[in-house]
C-alpha positions in Angstrom: 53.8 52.8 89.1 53.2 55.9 87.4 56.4 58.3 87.5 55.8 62.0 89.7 55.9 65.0 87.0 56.9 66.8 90.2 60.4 65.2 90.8 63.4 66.8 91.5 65.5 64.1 90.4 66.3 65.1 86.5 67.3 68.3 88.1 69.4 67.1 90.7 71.4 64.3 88.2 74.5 66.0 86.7 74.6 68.9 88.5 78.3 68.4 90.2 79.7 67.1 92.9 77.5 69.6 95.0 74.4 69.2 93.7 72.1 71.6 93.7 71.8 72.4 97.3 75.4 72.4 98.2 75.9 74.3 101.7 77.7 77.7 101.2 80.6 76.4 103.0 81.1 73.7 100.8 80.2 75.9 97.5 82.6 79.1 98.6 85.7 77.2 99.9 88.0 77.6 96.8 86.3 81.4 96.6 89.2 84.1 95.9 87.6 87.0 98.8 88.3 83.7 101.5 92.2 84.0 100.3 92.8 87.1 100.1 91.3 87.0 103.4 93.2 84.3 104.9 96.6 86.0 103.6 95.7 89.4 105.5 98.1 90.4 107.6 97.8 89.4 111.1 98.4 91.6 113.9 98.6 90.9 117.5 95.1 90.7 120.1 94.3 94.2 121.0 96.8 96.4 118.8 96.0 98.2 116.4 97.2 98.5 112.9 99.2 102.0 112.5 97.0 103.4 109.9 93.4 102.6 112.0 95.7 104.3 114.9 96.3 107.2 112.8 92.6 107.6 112.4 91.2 106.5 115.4 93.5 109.6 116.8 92.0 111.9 114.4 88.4 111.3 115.2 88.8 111.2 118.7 90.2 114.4 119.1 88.7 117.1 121.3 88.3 119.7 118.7 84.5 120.7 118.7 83.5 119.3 115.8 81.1 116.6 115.3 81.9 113.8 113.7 80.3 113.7 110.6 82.8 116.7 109.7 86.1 115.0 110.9 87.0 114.1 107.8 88.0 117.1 106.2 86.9 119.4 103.5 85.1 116.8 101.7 82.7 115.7 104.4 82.2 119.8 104.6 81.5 119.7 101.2 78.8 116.3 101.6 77.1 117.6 104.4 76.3 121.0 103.2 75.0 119.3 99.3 73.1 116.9 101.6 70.7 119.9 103.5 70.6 121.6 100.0 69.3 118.4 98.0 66.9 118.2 101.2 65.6 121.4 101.5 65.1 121.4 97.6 63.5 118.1 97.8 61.1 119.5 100.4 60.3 122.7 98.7 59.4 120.8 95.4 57.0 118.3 97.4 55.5 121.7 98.8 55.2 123.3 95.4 54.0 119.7 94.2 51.2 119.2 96.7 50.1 122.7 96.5 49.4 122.8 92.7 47.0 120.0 93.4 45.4 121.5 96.0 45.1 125.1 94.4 44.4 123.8 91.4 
């Protein structure tokens, strides 16, 4: 009987206890983020930690701003660099597109 060049079987030999197609479950279950997840803090059902409180408070405050300025000077500072790096993006496409043209 001539032997399949195609095999998976040299690849599958010495290749652990899992094998090469180990579930995840099996392959992350000694993983470090599922213990530093299982020794979270617990709190009860429905309450919330003081610090998510805190900011939930903040954000839901009737103050007239929208939320993407909530946050404080910094999201000020983020949003305004975000519709200059736009309208500088846009105007260099423009200028771009029109040497072609023109030219």
């Amino acid at each position: 009987m001539q032997r399949n060049c195609f095999s998976l079987r040299p690849f599958l030999r010495g290749a652990g206890e899992l094998g090469v197609f180990g579930t995840p479950i099996r392959l992350f279950r000694n993983s470090a983020a599922l213990k530093s997840a299982a020794a979270a803090p617990k709190t009860a059902p429905g309450k919330l930690p003081p610090k998510m409180a805190k900011l939930r408070k903040k954000f839901q405050a009737d103050n007239d701003l929208p939320i993407f300025l909530k946050g404080g000077s910094m999201d000020n500072i983020l949003y305004r660099l975000t519709w200059v790096l736009s309208i500088l993006g846009i105007a260099g496409d423009v200028w771009l597109w029109a040497g072609y043209i023109i030219a």
